[in-house]
DSSP file (Angstrom, degrees, kcal/mol; ACC not computed):
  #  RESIDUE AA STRUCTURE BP1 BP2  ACC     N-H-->O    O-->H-N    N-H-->O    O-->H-N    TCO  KAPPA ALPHA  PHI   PSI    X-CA   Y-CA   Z-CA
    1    1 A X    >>        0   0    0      0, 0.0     4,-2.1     0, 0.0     3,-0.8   0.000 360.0 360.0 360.0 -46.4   -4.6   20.7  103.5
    2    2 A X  H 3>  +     0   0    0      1,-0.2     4,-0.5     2,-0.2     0, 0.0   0.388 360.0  50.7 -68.1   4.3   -3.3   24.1  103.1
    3    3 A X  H 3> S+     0   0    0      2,-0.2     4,-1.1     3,-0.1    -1,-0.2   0.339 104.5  57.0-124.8 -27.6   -2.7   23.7   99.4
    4    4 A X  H <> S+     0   0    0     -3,-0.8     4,-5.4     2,-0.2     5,-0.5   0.892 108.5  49.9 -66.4 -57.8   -6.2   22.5   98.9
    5    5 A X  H >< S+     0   0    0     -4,-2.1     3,-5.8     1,-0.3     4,-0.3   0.580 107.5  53.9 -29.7-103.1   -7.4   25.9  100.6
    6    6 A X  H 3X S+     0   0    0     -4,-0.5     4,-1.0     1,-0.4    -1,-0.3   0.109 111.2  42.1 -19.7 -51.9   -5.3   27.7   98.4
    7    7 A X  H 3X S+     0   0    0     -4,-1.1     4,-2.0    -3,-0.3    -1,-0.4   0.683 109.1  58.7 -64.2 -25.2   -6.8   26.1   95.1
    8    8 A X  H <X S+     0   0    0     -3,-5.8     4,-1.5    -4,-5.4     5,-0.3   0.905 111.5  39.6 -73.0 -27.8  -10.1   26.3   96.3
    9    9 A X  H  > S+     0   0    0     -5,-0.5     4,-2.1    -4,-0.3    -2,-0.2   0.837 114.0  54.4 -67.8 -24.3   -9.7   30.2   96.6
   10   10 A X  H  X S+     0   0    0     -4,-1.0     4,-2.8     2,-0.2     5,-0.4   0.948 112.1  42.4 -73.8 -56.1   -7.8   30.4   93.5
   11   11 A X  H  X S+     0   0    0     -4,-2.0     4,-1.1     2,-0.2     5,-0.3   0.758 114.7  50.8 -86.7 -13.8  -10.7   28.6   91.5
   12   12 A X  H  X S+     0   0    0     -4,-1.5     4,-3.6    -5,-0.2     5,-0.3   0.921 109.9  53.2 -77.9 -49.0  -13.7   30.8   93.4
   13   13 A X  H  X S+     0   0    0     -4,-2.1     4,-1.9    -5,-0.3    -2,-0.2   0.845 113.3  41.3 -60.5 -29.3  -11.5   33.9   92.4
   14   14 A X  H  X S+     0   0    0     -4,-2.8     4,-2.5     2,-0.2    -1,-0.2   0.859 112.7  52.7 -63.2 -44.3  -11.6   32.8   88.8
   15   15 A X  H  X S+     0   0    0     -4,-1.1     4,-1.1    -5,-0.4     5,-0.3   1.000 111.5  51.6 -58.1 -67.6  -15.3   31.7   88.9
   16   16 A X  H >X S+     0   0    0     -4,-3.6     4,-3.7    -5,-0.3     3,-1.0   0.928 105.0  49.8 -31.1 -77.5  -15.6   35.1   90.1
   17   17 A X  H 3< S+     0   0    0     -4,-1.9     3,-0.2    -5,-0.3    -2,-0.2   0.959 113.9  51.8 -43.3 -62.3  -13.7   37.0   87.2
   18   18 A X  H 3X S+     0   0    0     -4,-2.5     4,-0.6     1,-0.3    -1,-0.2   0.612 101.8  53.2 -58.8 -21.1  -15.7   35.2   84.7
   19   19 A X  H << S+     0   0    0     -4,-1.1    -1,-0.3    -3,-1.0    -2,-0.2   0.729 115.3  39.5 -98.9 -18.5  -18.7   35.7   85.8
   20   20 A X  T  < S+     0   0    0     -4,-3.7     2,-1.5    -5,-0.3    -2,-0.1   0.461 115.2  54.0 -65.6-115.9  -18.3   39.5   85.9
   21   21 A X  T >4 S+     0   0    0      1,-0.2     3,-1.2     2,-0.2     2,-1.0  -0.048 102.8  52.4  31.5 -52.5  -16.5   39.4   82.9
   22   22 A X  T 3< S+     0   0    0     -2,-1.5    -1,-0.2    -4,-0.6    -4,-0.0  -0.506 106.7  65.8 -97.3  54.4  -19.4   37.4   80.7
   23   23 A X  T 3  S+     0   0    0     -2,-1.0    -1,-0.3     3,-0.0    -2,-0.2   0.070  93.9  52.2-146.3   9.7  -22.0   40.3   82.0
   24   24 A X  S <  S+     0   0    0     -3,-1.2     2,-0.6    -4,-0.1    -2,-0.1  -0.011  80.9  98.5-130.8  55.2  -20.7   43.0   80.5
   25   25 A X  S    S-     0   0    0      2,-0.0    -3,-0.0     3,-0.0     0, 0.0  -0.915  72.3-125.6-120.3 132.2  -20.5   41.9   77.0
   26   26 A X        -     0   0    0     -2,-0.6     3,-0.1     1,-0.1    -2,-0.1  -0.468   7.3-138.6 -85.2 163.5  -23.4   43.2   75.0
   27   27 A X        -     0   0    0      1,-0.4    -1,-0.1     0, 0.0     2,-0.1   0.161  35.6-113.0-121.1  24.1  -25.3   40.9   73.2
   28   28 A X  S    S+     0   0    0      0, 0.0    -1,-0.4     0, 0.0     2,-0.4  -0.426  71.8   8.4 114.4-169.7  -25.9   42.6   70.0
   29   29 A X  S    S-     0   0    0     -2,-0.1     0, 0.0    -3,-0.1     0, 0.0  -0.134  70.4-114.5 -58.0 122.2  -29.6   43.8   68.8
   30   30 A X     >  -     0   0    0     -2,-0.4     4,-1.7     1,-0.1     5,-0.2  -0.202  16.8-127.6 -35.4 142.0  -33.0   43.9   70.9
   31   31 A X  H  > S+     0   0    0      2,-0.2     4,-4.0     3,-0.2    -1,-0.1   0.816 123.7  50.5 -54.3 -28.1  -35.8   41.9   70.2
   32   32 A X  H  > S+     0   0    0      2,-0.2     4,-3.9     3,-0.2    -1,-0.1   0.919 113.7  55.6 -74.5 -37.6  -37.9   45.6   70.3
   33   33 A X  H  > S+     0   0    0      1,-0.2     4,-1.9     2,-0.2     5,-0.4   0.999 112.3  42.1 -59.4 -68.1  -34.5   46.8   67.6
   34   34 A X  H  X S+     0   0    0     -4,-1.7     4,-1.8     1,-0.2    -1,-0.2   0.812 108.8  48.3 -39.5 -59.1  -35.3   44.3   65.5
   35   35 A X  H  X S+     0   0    0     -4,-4.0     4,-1.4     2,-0.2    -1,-0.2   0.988 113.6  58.0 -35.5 -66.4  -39.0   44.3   65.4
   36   36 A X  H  X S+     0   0    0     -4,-3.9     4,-1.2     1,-0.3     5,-0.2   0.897 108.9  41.6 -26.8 -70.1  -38.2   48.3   64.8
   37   37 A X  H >X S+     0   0    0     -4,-1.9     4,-2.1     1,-0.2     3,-1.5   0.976 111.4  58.2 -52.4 -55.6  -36.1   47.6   61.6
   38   38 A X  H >X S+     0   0    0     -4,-1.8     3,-1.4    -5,-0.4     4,-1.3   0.867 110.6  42.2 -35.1 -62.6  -38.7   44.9   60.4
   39   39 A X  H 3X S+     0   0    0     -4,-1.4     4,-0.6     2,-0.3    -1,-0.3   0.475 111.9  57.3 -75.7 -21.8  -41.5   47.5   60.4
   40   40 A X  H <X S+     0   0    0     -3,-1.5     4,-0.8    -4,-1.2    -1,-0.3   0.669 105.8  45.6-130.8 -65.0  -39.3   49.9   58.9
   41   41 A X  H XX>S+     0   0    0     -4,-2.1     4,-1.5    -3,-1.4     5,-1.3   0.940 112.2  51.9 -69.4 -62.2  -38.6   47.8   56.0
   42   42 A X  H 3<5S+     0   0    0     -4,-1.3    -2,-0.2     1,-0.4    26,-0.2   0.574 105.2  56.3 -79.9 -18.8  -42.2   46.9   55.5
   43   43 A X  H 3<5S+     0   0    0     -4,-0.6    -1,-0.4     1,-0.2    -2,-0.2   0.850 112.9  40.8 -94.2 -45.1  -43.1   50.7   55.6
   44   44 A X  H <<5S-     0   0    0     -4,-0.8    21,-0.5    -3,-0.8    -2,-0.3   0.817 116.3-113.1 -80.1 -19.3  -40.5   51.4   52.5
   45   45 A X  T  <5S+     0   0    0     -4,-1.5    19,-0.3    19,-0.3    20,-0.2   0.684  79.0 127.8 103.9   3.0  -41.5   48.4   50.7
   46   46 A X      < +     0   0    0     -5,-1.3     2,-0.5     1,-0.1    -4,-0.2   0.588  62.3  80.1 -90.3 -10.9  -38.6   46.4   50.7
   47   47 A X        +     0   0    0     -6,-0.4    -2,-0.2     1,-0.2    -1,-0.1  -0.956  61.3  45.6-151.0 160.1  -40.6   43.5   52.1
   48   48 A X  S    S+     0   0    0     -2,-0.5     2,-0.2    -3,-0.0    -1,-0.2   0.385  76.2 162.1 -88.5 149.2  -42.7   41.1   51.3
   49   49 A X        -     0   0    0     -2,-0.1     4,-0.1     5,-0.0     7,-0.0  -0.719  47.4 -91.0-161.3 125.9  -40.9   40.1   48.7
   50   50 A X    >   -     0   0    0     -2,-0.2     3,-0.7     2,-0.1     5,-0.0   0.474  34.8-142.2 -32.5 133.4  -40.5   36.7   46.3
   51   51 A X  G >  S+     0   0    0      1,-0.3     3,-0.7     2,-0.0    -1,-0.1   0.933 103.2  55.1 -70.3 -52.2  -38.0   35.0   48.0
   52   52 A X  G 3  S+     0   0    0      1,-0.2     2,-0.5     0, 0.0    -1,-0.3   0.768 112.1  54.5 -52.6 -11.4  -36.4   33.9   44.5
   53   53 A X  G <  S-     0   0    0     -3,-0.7     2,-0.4    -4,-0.1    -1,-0.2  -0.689  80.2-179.9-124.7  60.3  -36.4   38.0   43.7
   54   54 A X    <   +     0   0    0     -3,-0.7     2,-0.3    -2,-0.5    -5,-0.0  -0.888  55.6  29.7-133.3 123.0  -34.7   39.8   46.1
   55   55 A X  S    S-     0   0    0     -2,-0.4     2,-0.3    37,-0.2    -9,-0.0   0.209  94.9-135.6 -65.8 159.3  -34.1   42.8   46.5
   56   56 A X        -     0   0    0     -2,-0.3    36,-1.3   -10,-0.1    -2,-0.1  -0.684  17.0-100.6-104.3 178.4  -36.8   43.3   45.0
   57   57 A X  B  >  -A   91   0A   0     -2,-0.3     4,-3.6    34,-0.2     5,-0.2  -0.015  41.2 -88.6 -93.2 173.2  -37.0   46.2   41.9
   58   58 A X  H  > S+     0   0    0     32,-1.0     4,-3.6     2,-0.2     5,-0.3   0.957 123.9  46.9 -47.1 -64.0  -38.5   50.0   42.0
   59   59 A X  H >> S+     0   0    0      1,-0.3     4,-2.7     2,-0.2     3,-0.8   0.939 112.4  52.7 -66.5 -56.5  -42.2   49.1   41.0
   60   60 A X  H 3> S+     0   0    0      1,-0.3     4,-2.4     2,-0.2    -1,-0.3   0.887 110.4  45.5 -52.7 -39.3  -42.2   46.3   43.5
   61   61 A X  H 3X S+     0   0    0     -4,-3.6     4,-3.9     2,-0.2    -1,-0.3   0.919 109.2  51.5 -54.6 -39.1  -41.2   48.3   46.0
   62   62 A X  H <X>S+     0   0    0     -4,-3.6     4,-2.5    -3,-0.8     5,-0.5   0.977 118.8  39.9 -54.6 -64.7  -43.6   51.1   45.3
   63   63 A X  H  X5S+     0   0    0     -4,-2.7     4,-3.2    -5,-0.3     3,-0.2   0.888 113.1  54.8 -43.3 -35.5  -46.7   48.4   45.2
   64   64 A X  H  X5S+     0   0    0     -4,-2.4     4,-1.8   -19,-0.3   -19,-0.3   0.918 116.5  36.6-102.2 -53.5  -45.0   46.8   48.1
   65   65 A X  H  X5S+     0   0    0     -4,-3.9     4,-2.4   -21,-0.5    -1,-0.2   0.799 112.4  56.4 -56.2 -24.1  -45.2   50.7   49.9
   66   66 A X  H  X5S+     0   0    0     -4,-2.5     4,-2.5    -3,-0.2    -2,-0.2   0.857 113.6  43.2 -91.6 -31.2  -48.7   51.5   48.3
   67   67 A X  H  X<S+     0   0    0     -4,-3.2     4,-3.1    -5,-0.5     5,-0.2   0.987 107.9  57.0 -56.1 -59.6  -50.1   47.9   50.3
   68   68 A X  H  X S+     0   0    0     -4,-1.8     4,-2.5     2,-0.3     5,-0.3   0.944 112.6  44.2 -33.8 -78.2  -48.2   48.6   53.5
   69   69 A X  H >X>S+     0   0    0     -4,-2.4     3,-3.0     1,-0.2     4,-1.6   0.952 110.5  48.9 -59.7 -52.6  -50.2   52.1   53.6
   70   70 A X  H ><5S+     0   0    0     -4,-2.5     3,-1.3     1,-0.3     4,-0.3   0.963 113.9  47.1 -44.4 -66.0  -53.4   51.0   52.8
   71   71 A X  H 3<5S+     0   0    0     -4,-3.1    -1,-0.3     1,-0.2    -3,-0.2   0.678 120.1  39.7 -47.6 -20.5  -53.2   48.2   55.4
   72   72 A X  H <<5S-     0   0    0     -3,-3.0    -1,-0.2    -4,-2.5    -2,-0.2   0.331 129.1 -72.9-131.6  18.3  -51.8   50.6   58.2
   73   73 A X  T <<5 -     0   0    0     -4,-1.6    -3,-0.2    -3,-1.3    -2,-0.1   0.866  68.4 -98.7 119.0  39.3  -53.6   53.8   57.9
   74   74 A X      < +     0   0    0     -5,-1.2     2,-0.2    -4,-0.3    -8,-0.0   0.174  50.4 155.4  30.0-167.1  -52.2   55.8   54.5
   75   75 A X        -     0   0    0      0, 0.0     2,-2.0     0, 0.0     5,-0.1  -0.651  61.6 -29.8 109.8 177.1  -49.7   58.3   54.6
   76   76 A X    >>  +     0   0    0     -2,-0.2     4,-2.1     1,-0.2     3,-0.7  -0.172  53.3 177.0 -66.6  95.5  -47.3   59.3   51.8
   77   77 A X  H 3> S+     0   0    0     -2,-2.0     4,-1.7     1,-0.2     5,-0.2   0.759  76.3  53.9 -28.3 -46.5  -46.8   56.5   49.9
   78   78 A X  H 3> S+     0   0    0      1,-0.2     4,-1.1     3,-0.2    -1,-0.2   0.762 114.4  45.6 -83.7 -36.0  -44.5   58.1   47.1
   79   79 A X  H <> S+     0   0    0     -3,-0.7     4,-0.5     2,-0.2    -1,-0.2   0.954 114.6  43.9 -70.4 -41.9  -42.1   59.5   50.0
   80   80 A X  H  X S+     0   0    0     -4,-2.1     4,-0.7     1,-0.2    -2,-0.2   0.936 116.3  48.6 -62.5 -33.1  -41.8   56.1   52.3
   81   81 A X  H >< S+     0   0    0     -4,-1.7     3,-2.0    -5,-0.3    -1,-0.2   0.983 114.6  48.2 -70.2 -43.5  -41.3   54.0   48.7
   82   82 A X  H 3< S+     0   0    0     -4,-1.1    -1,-0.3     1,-0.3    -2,-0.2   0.783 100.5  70.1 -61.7 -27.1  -38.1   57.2   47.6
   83   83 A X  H 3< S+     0   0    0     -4,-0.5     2,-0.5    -5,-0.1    -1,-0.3   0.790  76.5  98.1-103.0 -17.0  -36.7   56.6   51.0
   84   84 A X  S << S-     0   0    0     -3,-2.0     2,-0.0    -4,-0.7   -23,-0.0  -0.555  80.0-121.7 -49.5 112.5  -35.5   53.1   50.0
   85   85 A X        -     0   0    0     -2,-0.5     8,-0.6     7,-0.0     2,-0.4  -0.191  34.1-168.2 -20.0 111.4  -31.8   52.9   49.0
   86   86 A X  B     -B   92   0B   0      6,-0.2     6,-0.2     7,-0.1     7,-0.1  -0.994  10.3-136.8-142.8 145.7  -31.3   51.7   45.4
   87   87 A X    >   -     0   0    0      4,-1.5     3,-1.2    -2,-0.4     4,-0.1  -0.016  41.0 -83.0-101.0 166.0  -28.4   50.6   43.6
   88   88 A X  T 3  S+     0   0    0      1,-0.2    -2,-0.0     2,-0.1     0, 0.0   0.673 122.8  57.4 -57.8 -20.1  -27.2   51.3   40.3
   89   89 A X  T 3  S-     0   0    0      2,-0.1    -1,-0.2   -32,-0.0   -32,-0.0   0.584 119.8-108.0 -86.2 -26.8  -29.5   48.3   38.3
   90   90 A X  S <  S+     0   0    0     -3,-1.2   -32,-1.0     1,-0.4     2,-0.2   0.573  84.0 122.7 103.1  17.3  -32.4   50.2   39.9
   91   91 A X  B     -A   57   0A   0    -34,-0.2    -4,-1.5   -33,-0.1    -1,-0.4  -0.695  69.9 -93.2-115.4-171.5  -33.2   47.6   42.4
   92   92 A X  B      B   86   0B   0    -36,-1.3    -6,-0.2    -2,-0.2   -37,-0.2  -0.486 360.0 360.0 -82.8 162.1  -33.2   48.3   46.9
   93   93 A X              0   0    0     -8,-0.6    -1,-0.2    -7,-0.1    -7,-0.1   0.121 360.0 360.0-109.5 360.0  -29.9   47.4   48.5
């Protein structure tokens, strides 16, 4: 009987440790980070873009930027579309 105690206290004190343990491991990006980045992307131009063509190249991105304003209230086009990253072949990374 005393050896039953003695494993039930032992397996609550583990139960215990594990459930702290598993609540302070972060669990990566936010749904709100994520959304962020999406919008982000869509504002430089990198998306939409042909899934068979991706990244997709300088002019698509520009058009891709020049839609993206029109559709959400203008601003400088020419700056958001520059602000993409691009690789030596000239296309977005």
């Amino acid at each position: 009987m005393k050896n039953s105690i003695y494993l039930l206290m032992g397996a609550l004190a583990c139960s215990i440790a594990m459930s702290a343990s598993a609540q302070t491991v972060s669990t990566g990006k936010t749904r709100a980070e994520v959304r962020a980045e999406l919008v982000q992307a869509q504002r430089e131009g990198l998306v939409p873009a042909p899934k068979h063509d991706y990244p997709p190249n300088a002019e698509e991105i520009q058009r891709n930027a020049e839609i993206y304003a029109i559709e959400h209230g203008g601003g400088d086009v020419t700056r958001m579309a520059m602000q993409a990253p691009v690789n030596a072949a000239g296309s977005a990374q």
